[in-house]
C-alpha positions in Angstrom: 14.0 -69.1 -203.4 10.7 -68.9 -205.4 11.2 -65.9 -208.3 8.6 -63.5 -206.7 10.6 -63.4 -203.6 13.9 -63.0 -205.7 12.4 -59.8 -207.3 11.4 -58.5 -203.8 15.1 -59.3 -202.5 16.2 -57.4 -205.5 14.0 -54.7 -205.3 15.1 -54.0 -201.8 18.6 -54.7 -202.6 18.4 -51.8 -205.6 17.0 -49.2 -203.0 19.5 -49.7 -200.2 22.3 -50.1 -202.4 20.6 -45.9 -203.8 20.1 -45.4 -200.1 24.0 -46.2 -198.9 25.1 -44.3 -201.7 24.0 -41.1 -199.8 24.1 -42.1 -196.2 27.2 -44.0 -196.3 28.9 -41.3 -197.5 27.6 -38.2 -195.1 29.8 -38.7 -192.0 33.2 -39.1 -194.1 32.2 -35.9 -196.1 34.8 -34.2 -193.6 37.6 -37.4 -193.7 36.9 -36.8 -197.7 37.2 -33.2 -198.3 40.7 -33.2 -196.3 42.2 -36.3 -198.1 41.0 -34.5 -201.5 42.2 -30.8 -200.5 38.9 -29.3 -200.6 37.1 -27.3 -198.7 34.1 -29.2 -196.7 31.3 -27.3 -198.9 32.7 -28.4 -201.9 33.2 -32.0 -200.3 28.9 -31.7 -199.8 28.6 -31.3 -203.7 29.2 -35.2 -204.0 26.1 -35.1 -202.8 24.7 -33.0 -205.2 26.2 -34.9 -208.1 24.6 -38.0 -206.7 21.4 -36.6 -206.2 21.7 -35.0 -209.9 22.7 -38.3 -211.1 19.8 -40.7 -209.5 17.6 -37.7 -210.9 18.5 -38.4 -214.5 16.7 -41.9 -214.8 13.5 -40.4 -214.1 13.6 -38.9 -217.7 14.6 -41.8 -219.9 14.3 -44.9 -218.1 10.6 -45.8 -219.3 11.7 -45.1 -223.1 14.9 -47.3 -222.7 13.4 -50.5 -220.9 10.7 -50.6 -223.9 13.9 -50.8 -226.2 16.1 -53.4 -224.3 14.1 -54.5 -221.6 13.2 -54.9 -217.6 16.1 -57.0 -217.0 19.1 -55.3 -219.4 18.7 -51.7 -218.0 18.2 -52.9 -214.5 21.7 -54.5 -215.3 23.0 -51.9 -217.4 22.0 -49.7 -213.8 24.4 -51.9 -211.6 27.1 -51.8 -213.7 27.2 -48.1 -213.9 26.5 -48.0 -210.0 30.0 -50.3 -209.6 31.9 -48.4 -212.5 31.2 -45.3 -210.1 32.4 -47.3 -207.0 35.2 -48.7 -208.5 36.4 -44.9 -209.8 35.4 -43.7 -206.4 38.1 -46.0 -205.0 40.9 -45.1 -207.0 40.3 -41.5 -207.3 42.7 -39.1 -206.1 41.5 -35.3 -207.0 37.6 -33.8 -206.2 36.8 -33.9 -210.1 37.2 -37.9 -209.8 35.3 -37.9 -206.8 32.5 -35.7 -208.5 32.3 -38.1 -211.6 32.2 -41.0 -209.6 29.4 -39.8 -207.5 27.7 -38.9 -210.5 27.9 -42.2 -211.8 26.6 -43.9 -208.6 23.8 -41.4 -208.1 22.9 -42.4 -212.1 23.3 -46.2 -211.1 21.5 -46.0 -208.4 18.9 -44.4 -209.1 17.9 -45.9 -211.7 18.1 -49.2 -210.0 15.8 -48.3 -207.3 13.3 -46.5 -209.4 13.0 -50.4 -211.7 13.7 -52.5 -208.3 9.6 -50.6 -207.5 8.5 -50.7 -210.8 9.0 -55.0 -210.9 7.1 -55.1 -207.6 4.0 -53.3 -209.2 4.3 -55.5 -211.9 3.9 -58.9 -210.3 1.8 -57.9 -206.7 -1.4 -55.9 -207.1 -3.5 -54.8 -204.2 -2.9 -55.4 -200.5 0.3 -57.6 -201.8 1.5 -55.0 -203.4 1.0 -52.6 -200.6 2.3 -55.3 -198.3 5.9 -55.6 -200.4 6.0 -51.8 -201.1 6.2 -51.4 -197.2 8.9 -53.7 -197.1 10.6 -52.0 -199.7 10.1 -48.5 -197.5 11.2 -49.9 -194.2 14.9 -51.2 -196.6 14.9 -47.4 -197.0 14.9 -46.8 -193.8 17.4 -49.3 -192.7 19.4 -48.1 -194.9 19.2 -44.4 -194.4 19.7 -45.1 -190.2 22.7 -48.3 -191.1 24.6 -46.4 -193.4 25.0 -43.5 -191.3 26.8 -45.3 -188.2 28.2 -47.8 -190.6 29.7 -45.2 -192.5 31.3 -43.3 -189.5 32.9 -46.3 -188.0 34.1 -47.3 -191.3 35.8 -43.7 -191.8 37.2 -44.4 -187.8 38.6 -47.5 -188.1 40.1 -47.4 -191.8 40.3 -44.9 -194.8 37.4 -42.9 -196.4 38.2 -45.1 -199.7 36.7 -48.5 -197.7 33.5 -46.8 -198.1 33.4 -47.4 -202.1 34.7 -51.0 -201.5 31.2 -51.4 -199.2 29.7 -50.1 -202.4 31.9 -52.0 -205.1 30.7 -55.0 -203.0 26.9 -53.8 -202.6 26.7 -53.7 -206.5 28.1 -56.7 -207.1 25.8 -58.5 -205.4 22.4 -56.8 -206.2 23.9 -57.3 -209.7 24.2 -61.4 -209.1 20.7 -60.9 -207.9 19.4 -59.3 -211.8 21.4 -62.4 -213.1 19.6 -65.0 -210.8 16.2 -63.1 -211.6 16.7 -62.7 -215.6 
């Protein structure tokens, strides 16, 4: 694979993996709340701490990859994505969950928000604009997918399989920043 498709195939890879993170989750939220012994609003915060969480990049991100660089944060990103996963996974009380989420939204979102910045780095113009719609319609495959996905997942085995989807989204997109480097 030639290295300028590799960065598009991670950059899309960084923005479903932030995508699933929300999506995935939404029809377990119920499955979630009872297995945790909350109530179904405070189930819905997860999704608050993971918004919060992707939020959080915006603010330092630039400042940090000028100190360690492109590919180090980008990896630095994944691996706090699939700490979050992995805690998600073997939580058992809703200030796990919370924490975990929070740590996916941070991974995430800070994934996604390089995975567009390398694409305006090495396309300009009508390439750029080309890729950048391919990284919108891996949004959007990801925001319908993860949604059904995530409902027959949470039908046909525990709410926890969910973070393994993830654990195992991460890991890949974080082979993909090795392959690139």
């Amino acid at each position: 694979m030639q290295p300028n498709a590799r960065m598009l195939t991670l950059a899309c890879s960084a923005t479903m993996m932030a995508q699933l993170g929300v999506t995935l989750y939404l029809p377990a939220m119920p499955v979630i709340a009872e297995a945790l012994n909350i109530s179904e609003a405070e189930g819905y915060n997860s999704l608050l701490m993971y918004l919060g969480g992707a939020a959080v990049p915006l603010v330092f991100a630039a400042r940090v990859i000028r100190i360690f660089g492109r590919s180090a944060v980008l990896l630095a990103f994944c691996c706090i994505f699939l700490s979050g996963s992995v805690l998600s996974a073997w939580t058992c009380c809703d200030t796990g969950f919370y924490v975990s989420r929070t740590l996916q939204g941070l991974g995430g979102g800070g994934a996604a928000l390089i995975g567009r910045a390398l694409l305006s780095e090495i396309y300009s113009g009508a390439r750029l604009a080309k890729h950048l719609s391919l990284l919108s319609y891996s949004f959007v495959f990801a925001l319908i997918v993860g949604q059904v996905a995530g409902g027959y997942l949470v039908l046909s085995g525990h709410w926890k399989v969910l973070s393994f989807v993830m654990i195992f989204g991460s890991v890949m997109t974080t082979l993909l920043v090795l392959t690139v480097q």
